[in-house]
N, CA, C and O atoms as CSV, one atom per row, in Angstrom:
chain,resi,resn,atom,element,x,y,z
A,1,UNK,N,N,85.884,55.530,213.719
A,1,UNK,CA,C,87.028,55.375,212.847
A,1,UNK,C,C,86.974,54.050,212.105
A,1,UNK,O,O,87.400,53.841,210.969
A,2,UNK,N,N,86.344,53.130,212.978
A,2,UNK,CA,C,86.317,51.938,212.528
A,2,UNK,C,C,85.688,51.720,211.076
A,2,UNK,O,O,86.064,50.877,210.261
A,3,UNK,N,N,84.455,52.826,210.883
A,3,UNK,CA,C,83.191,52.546,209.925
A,3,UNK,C,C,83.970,53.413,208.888
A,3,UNK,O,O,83.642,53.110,207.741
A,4,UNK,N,N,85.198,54.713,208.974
A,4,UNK,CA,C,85.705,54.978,207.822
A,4,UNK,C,C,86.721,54.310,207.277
A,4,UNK,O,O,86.860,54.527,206.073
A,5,UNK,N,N,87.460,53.586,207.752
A,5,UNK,CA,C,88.373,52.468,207.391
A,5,UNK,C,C,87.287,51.229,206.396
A,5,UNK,O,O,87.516,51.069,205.197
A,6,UNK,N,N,86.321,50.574,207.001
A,6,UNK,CA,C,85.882,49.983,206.278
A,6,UNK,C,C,85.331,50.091,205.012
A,6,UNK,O,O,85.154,49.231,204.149
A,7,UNK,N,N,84.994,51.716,205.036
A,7,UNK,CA,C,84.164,52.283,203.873
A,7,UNK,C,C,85.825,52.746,203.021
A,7,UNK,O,O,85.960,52.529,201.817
A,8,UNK,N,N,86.355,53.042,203.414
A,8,UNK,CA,C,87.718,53.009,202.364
A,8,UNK,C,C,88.004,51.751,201.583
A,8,UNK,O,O,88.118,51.615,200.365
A,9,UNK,N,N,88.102,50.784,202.637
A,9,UNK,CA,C,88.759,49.447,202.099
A,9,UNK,C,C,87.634,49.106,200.718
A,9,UNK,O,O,87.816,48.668,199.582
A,10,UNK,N,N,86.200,49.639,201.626
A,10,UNK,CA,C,85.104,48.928,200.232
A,10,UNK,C,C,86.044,49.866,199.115
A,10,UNK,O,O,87.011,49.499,198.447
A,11,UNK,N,N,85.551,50.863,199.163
A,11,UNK,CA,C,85.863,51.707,197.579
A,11,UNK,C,C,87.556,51.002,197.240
A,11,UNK,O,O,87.838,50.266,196.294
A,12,UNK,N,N,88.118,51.297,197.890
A,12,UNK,CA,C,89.510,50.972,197.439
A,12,UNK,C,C,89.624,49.729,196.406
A,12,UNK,O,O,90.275,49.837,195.367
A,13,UNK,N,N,88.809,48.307,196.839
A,13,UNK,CA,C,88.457,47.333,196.047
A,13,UNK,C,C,87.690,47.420,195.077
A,13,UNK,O,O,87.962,46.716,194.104
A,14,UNK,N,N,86.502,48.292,195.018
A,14,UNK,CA,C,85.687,48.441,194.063
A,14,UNK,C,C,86.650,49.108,193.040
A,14,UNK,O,O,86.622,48.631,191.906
A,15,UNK,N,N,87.534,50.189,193.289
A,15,UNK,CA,C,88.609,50.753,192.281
A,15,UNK,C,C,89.566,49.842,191.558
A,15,UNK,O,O,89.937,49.976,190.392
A,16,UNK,N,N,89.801,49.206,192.130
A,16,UNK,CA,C,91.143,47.916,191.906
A,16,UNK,C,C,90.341,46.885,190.868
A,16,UNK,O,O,90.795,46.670,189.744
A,17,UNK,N,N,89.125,46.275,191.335
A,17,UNK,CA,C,88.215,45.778,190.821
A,17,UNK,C,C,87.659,46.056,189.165
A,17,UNK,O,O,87.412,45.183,188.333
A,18,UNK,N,N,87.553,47.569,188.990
A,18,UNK,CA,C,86.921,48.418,187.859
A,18,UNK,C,C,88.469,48.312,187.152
A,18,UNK,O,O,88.560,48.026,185.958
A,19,UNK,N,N,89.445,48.515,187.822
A,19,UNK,CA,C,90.580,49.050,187.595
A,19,UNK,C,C,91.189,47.368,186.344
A,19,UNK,O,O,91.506,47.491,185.161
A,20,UNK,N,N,91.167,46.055,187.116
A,20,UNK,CA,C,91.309,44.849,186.557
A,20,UNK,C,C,90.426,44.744,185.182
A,20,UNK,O,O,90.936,44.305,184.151
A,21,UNK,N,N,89.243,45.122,185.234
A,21,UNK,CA,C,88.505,44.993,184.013
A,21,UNK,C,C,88.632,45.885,183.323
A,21,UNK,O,O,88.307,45.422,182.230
A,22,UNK,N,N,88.921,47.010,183.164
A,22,UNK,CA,C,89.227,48.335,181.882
A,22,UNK,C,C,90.395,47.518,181.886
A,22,UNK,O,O,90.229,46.575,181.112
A,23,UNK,N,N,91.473,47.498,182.425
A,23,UNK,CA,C,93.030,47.484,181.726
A,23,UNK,C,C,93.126,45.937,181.030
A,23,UNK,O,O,94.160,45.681,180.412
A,24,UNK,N,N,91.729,44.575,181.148
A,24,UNK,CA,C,92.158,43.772,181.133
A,24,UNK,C,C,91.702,43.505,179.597
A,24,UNK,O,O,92.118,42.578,178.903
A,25,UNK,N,N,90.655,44.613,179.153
A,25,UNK,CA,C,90.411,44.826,178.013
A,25,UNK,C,C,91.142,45.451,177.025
A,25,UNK,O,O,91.035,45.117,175.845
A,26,UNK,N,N,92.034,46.519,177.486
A,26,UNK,CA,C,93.354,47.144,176.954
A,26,UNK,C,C,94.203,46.447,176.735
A,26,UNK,O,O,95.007,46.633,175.821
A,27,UNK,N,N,94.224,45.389,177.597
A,27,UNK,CA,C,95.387,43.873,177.097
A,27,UNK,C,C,95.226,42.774,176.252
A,27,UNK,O,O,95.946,41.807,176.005
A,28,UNK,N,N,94.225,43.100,175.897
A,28,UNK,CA,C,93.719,42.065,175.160
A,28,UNK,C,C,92.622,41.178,175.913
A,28,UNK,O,O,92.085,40.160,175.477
A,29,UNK,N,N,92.514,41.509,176.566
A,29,UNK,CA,C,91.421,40.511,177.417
A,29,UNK,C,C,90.204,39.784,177.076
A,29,UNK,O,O,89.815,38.634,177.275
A,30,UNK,N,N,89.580,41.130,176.327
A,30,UNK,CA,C,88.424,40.645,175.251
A,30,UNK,C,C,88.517,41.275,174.225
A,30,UNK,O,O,89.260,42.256,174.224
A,31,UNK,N,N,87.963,40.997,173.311
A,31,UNK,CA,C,88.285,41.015,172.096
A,31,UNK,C,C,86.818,41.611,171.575
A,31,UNK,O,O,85.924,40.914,171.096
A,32,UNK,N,N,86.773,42.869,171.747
A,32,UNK,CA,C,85.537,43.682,170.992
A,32,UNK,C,C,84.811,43.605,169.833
A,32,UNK,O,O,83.603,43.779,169.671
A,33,UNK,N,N,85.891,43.254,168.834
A,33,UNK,CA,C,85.380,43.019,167.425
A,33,UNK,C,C,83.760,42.190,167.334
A,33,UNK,O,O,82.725,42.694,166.899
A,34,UNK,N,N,83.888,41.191,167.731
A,34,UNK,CA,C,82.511,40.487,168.106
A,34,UNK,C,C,81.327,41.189,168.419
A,34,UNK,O,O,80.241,40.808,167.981
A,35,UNK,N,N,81.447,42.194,169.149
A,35,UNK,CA,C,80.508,42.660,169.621
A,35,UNK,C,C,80.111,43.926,168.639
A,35,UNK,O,O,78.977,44.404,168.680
A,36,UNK,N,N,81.001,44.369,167.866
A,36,UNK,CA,C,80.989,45.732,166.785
A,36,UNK,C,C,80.178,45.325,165.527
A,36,UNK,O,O,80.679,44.530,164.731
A,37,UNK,N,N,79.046,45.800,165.337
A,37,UNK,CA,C,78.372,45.887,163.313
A,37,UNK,C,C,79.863,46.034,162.853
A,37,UNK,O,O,80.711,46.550,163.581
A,38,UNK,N,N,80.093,45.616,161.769
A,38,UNK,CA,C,80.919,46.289,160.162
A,38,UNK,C,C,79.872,47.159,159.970
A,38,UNK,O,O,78.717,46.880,160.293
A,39,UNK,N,N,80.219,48.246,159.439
A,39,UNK,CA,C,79.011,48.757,158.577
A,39,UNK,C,C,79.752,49.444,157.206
A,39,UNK,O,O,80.686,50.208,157.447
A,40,UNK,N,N,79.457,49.258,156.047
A,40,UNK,CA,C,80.050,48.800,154.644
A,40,UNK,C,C,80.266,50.103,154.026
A,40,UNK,O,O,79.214,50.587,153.609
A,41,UNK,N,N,81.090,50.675,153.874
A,41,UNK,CA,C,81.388,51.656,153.362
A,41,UNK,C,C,80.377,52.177,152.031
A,41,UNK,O,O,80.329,51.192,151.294
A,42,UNK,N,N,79.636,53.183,151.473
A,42,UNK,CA,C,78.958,53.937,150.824
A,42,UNK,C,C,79.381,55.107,150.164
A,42,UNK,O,O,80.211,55.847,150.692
A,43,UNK,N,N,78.902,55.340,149.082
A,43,UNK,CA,C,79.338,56.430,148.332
A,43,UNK,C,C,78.757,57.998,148.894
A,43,UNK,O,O,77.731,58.236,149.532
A,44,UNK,N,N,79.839,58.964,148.392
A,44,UNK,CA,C,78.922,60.053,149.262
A,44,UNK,C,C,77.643,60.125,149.821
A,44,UNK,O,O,77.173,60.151,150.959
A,45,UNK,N,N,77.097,60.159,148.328
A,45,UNK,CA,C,75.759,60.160,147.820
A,45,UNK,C,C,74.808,59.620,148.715
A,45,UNK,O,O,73.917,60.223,149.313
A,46,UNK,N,N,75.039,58.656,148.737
A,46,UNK,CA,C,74.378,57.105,149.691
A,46,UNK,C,C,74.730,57.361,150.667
A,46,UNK,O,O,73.704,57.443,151.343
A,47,UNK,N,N,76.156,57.715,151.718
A,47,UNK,CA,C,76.413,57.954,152.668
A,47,UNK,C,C,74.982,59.038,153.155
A,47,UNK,O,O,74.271,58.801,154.132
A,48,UNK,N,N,74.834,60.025,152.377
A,48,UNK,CA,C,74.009,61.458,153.088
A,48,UNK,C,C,72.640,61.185,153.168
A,48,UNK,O,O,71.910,62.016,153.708
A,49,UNK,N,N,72.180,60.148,152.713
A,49,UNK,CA,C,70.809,59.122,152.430
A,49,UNK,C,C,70.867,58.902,153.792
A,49,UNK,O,O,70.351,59.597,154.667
A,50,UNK,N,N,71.552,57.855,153.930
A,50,UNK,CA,C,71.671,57.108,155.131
A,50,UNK,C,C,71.509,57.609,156.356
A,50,UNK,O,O,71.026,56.951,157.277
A,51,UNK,N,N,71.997,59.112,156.484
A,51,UNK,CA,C,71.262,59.897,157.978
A,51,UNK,C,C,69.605,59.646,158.040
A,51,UNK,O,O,68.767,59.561,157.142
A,52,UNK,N,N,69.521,59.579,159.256
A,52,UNK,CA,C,67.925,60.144,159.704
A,52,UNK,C,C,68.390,61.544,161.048
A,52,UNK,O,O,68.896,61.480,162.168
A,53,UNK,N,N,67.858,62.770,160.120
A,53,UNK,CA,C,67.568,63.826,160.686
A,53,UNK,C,C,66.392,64.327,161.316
A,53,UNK,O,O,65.406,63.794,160.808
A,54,UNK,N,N,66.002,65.387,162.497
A,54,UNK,CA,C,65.053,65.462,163.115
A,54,UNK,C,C,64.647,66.769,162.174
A,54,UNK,O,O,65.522,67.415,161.598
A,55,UNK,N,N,63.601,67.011,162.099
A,55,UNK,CA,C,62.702,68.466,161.159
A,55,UNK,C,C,63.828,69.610,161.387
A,55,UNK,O,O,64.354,69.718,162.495
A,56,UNK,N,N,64.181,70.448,160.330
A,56,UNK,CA,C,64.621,71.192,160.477
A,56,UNK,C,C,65.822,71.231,160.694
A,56,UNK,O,O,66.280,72.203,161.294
A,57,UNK,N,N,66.837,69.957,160.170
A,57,UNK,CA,C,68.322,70.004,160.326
A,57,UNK,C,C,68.589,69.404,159.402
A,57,UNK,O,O,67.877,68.422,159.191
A,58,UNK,N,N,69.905,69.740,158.264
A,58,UNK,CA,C,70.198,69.463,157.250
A,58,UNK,C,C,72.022,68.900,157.100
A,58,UNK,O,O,73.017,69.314,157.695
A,59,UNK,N,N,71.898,68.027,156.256
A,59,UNK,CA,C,73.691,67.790,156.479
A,59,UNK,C,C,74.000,68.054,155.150
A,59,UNK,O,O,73.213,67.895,154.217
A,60,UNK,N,N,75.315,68.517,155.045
A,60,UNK,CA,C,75.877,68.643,153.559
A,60,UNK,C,C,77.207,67.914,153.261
A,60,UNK,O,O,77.975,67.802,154.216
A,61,UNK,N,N,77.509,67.506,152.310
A,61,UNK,CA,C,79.108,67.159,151.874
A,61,UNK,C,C,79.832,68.181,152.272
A,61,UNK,O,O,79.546,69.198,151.639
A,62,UNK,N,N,81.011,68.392,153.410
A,62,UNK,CA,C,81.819,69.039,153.140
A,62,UNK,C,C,83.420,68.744,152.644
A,62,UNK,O,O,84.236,69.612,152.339
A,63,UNK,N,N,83.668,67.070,152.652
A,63,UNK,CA,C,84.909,66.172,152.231
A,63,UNK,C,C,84.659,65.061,151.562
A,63,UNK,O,O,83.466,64.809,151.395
A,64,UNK,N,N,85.379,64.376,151.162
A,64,UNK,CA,C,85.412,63.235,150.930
A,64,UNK,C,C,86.812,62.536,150.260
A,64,UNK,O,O,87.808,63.201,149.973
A,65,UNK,N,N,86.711,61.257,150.092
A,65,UNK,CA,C,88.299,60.953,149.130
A,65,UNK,C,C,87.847,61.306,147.999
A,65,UNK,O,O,86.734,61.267,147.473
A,66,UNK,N,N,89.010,61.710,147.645
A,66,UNK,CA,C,90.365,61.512,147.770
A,66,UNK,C,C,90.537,62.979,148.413
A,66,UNK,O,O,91.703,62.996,148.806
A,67,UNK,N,N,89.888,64.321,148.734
A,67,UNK,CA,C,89.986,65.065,149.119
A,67,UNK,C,C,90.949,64.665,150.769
A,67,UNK,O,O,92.119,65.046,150.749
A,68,UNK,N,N,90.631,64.186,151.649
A,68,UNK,CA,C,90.875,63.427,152.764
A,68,UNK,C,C,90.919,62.019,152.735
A,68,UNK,O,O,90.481,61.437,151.742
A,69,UNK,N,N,91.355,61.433,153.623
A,69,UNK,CA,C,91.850,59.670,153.538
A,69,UNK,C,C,91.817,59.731,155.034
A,69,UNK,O,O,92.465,60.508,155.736
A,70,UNK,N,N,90.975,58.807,155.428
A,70,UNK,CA,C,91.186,58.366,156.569
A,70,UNK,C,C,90.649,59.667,158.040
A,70,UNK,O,O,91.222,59.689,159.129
A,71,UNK,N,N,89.969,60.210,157.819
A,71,UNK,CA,C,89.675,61.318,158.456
A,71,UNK,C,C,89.663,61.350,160.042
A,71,UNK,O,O,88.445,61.433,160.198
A,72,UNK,N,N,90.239,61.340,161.445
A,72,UNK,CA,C,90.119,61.098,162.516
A,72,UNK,C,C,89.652,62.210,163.306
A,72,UNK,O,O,89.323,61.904,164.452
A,73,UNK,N,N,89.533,63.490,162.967
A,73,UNK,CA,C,89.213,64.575,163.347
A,73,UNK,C,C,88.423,65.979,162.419
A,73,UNK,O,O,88.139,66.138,161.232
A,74,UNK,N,N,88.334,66.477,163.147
A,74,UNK,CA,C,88.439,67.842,161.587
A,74,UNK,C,C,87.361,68.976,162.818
A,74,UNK,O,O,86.609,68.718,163.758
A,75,UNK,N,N,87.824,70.245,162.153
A,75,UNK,CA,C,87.371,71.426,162.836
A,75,UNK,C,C,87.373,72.581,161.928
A,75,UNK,O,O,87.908,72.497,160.823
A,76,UNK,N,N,86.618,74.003,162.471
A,76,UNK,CA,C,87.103,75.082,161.746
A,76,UNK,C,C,87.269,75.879,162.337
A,76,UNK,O,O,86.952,76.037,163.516
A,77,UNK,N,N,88.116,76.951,161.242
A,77,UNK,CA,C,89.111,78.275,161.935
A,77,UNK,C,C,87.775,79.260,161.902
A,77,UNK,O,O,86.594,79.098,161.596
A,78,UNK,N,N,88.665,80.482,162.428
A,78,UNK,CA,C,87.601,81.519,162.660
A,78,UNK,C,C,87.701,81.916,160.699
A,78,UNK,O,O,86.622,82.443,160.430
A,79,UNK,N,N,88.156,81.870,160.026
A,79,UNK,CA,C,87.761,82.257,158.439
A,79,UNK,C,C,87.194,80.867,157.996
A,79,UNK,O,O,87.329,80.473,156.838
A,80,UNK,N,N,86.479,80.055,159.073
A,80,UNK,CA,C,85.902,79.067,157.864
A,80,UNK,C,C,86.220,78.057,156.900
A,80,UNK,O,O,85.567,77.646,155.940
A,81,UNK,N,N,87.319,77.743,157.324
A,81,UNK,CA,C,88.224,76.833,156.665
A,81,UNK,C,C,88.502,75.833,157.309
A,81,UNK,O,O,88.774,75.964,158.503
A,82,UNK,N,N,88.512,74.581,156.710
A,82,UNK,CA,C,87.611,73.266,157.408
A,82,UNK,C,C,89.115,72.554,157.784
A,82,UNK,O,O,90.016,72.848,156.999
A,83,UNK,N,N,89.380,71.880,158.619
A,83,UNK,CA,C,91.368,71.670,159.315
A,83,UNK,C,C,90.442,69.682,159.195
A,83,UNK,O,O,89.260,69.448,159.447
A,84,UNK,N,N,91.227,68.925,158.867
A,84,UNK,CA,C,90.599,67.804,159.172
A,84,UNK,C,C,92.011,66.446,159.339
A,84,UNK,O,O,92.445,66.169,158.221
A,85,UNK,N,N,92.474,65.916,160.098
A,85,UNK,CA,C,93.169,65.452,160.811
A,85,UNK,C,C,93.157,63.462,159.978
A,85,UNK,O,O,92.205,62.683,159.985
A,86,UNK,N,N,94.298,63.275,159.499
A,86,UNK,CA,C,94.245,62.380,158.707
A,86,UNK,C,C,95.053,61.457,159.173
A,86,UNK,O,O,96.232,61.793,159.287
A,87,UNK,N,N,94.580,59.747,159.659
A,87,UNK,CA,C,95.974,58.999,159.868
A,87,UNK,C,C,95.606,57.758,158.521
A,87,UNK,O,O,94.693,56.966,158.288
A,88,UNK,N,N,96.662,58.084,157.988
A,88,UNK,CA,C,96.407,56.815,156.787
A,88,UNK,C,C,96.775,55.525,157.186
A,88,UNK,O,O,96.276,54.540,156.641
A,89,UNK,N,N,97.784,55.415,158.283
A,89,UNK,CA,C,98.027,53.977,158.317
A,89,UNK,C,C,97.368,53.139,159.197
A,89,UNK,O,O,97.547,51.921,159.178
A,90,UNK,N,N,96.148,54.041,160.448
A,90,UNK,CA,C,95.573,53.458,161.232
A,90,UNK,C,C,94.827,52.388,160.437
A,90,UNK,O,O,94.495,52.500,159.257
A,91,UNK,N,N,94.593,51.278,161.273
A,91,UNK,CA,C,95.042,51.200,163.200
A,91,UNK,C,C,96.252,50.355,162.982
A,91,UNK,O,O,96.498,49.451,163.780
A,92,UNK,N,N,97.299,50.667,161.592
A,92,UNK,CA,C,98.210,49.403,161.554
A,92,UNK,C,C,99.987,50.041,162.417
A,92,UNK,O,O,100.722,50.810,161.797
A,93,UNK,N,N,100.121,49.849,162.947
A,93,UNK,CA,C,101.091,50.212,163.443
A,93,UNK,C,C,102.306,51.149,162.336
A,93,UNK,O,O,102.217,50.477,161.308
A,94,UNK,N,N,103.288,52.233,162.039
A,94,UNK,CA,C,104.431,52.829,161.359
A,94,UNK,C,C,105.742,52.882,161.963
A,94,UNK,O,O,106.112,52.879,163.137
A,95,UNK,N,N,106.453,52.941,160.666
A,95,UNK,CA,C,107.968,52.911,161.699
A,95,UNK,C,C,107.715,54.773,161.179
A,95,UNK,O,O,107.904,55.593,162.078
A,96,UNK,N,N,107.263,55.373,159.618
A,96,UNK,CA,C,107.237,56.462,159.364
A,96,UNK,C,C,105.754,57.166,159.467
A,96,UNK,O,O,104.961,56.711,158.641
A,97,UNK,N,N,105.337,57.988,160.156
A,97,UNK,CA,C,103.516,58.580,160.325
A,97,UNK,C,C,103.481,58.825,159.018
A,97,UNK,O,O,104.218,59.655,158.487
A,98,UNK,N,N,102.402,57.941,158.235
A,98,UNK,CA,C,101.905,58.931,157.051
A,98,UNK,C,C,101.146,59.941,157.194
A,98,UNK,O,O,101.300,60.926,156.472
A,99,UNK,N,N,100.046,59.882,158.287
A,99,UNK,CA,C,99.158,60.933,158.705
A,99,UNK,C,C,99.889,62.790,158.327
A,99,UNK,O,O,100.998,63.222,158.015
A,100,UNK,N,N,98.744,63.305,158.542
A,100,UNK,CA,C,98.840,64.898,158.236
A,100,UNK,C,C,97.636,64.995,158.463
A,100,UNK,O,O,96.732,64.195,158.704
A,101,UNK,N,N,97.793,66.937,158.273
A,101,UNK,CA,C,96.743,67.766,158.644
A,101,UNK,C,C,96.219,68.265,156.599
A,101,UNK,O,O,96.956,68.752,155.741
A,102,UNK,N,N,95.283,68.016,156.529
A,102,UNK,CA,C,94.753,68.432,155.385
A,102,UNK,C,C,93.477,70.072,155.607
A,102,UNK,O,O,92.538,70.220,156.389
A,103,UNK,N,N,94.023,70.983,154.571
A,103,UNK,CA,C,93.170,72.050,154.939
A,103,UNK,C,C,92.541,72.262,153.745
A,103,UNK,O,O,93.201,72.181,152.710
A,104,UNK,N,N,91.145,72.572,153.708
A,104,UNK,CA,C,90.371,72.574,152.757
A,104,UNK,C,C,89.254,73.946,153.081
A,104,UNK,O,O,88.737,74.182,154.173
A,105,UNK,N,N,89.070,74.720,151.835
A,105,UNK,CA,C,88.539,75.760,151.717
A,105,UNK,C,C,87.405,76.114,150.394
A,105,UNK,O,O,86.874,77.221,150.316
């Protein structure tokens, strides 16, 4: 009994432990930006350049602005119609959501 008590207490700390460093980063703790590229916004065009694809896989335009703003999601229905999930004011805080669902066909 003795050796499962101890093996609890380990994990229990190792949790508490993991637990201090995720939330201490959620608080501000560190400050990520530092560690993130910018990487500079591009025109479609240039955007679809910029992939490197493996043989045999192709990407196409299916949005862009002003069509969508701010794009955080996007999916399609069973007819093929592209649903794409918009927050315009991220990451700045609203008292009103500008965000919406934009559907494009």
């Amino acid at each position: 009994m003795t050796h499962t008590s101890a093996r609890t207490r380990t994990t229990t700390a190792l949790f508490v432990l993991l637990s201090f460093a995720t939330f201490g980063r959620a608080w501000g703790g560190d400050d990520l930006a530092a560690e993130l590229p910018r990487i500079k916004p591009l025109e479609p065009a240039a955007a679809l350049k910029s992939f490197r694809l493996h043989e045999g896989f192709g990407l196409e335009l299916a949005a862009s602005e002003p069509m969508v703003l701010n794009p955080v999601s996007a999916c399609y229905d069973a007819d093929l119609r592209l649903y794409v999930a918009e927050m315009r004011g991220y990451p700045f805080p609203e008292q009103t959501p500008s965000g919406g669902i934009a559907r494009l066909e």
